[in-house]
C-alpha positions in Angstrom: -3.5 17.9 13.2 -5.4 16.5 10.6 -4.6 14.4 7.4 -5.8 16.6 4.7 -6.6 15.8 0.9 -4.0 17.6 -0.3 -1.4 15.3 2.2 -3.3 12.2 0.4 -2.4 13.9 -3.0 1.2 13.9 -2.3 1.2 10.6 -0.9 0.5 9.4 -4.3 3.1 11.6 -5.6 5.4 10.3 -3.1 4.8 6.4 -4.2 4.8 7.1 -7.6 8.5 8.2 -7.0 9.0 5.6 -4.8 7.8 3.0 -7.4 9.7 5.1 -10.4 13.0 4.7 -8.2 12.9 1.0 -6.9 11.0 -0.7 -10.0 13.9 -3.3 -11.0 14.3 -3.7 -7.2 10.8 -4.8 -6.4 11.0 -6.7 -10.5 14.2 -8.2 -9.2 12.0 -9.6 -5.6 9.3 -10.8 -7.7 11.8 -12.7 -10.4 12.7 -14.7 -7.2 9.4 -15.7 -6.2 7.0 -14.8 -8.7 6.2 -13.4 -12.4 9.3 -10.8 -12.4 6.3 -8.0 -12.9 5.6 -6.0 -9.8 7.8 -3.6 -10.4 6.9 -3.0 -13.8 3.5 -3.4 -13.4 3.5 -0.9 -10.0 5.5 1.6 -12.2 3.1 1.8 -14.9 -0.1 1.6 -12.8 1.0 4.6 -11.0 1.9 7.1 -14.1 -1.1 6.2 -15.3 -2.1 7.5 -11.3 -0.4 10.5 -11.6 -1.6 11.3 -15.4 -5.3 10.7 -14.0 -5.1 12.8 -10.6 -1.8 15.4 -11.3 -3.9 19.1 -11.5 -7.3 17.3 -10.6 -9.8 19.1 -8.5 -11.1 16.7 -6.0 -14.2 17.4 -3.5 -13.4 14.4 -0.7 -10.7 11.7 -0.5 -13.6 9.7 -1.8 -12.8 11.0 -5.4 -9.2 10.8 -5.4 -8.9 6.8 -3.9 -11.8 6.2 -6.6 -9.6 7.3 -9.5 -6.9 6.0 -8.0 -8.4 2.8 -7.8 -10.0 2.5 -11.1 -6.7 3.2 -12.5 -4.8 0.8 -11.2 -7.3 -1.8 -11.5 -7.0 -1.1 -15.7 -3.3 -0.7 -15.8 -1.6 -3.2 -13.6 -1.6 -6.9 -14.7 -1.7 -10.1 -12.3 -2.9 -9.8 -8.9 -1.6 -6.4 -8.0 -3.7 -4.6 -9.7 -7.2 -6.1 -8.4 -5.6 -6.0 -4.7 -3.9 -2.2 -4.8 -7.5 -1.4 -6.6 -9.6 -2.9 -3.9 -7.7 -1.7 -1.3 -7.6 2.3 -2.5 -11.6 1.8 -3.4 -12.4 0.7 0.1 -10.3 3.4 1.7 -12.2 5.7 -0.4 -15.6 4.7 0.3 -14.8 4.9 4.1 -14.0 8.5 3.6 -15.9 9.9 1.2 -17.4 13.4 1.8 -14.2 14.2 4.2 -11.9 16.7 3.0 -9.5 15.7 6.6 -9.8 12.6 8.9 -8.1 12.0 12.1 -5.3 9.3 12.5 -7.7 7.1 14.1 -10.0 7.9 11.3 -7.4 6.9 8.4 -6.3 3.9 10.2 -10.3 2.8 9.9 -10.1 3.6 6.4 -7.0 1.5 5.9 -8.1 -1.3 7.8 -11.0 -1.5 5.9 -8.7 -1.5 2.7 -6.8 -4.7 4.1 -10.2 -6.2 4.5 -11.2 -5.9 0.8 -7.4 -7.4 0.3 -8.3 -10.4 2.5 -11.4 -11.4 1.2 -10.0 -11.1 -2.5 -7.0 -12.5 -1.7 -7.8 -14.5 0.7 -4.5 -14.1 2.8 -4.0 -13.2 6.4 -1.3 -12.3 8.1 1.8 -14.5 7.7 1.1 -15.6 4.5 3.8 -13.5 2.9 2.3 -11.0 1.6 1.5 -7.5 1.3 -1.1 -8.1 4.2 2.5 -8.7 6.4 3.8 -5.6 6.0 -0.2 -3.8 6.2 -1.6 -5.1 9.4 1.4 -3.8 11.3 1.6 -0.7 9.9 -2.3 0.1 10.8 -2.0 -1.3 13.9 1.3 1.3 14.9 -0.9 3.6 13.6 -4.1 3.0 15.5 -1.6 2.9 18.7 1.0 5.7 18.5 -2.0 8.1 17.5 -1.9 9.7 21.2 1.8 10.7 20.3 0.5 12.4 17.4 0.6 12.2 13.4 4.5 12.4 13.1 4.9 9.8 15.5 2.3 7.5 14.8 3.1 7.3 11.3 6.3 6.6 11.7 5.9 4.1 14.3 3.5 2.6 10.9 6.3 3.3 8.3 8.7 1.2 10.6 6.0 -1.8 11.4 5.7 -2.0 7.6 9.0 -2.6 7.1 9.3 -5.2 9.3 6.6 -6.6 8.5 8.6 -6.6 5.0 11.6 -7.9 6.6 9.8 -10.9 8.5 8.6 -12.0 5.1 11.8 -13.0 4.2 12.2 -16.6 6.3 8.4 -17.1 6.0 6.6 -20.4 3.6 4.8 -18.1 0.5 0.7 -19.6 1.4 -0.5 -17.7 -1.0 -0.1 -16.5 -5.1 2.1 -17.3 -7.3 4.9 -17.7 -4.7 2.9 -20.4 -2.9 4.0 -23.3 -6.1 7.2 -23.0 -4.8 6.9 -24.7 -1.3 10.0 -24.5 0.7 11.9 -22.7 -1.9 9.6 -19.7 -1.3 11.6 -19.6 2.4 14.5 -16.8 2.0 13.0 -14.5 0.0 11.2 -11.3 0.8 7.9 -10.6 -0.6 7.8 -7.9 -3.0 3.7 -7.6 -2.3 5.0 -6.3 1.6 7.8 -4.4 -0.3 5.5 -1.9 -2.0 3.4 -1.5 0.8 6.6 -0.2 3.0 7.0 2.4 0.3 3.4 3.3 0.3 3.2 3.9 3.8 6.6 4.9 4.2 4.8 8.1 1.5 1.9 8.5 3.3 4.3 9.2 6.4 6.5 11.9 4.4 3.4 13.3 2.5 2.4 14.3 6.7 5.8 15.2 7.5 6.0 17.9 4.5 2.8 19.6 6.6 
């Protein structure tokens, strides 16, 4: 079974209400170790999402992650919106002209959105960041494709969240976090947060097939 555009659509749909619903959550995370934004921010970077891409006609996932990207990139402030940006562009450039890709195929495309998150951001994984909970997640991917698309991404859905999880008694290397040394220790990442409910969509939006 493939992943179609119109599963991609309703992954954004799906993050968008995951964002809506856990905005002071993730603002709450971020207070601990950071500017107290992301959840704002995330929340109003994806309505302006859904107000760019709700009813659109789209050719290839190209398009969509394009519009997606761009629109983030204007609406969220500190580093969230350059990183979700980059990421969404480069996932879109490795598909465009595809209407469907393959698991393997999507995990490509992802990994190669991590890697524009890298090189900006210059984090790897352990860190504590959003690259935590992302690497897993495309690696469960990549390796419970054989099982098929339900499977593999929830195997991805539940390596994101760990990878959220092990965030938590990790040293912050990089961002904001990073100025507070060992006090950064105890505190999950709310970077690796969002990226468990992005996945944790794209997994549902494939479900709902």
């Amino acid at each position: 079974m493939a992943f179609t555009l119109e599963m991609a659509l309703r992954a954004l749909e799906k993050f968008n209400e995951a964002v809506e619903e856990k905005k002071d959550y993730l603002t709450d995370l971020d207070s601990a170790i950071g500017d107290a934004d992301h959840g704002i921010n995330m929340n109003r970077g994806m309505k302006k999402v859904m107000e760019k891409t709700r009813g659109k006609e789209y050719g290839d996932f190209g398009g969509l992650f394009k519009d997606a990207a761009m629109t983030i990139m204007s609406a969220v402030g500190g580093s969230a919106g350059p990183l979700y940006g980059t990421y969404f562009m480069k996932v879109g450039q490795k598909l465009a002209g595809r209407k469907e890709a393959s698991i393997e195929e999507i995990a490509d495309a992802m990994q190669d959105g991590l890697s524009g998150i890298t090189t900006l951001g210059k984090s790897q994984v352990g860190d504590k960041t959003m690259v935590d909970a992302m690497q897993p997640a495309i690696d469960a991917l990549r390796a419970n494709a054989p099982e098929g698309d339900a499977a593999a991404w929830k195997a991805a859905a539940d390596a994101a969240e760990q990878g959220m999880k092990d965030t938590i008694p990790m040293l912050a290397k990089r961002g904001r976090s990073s100025y507070l040394g060992e006090r950064s220790i105890g505190h999950q990442d709310p970077g690796a947060t969002s990226i468990f409910y992005l996945v944790s969509a794209f997994r549902d939006a494939s479900a709902e097939n």
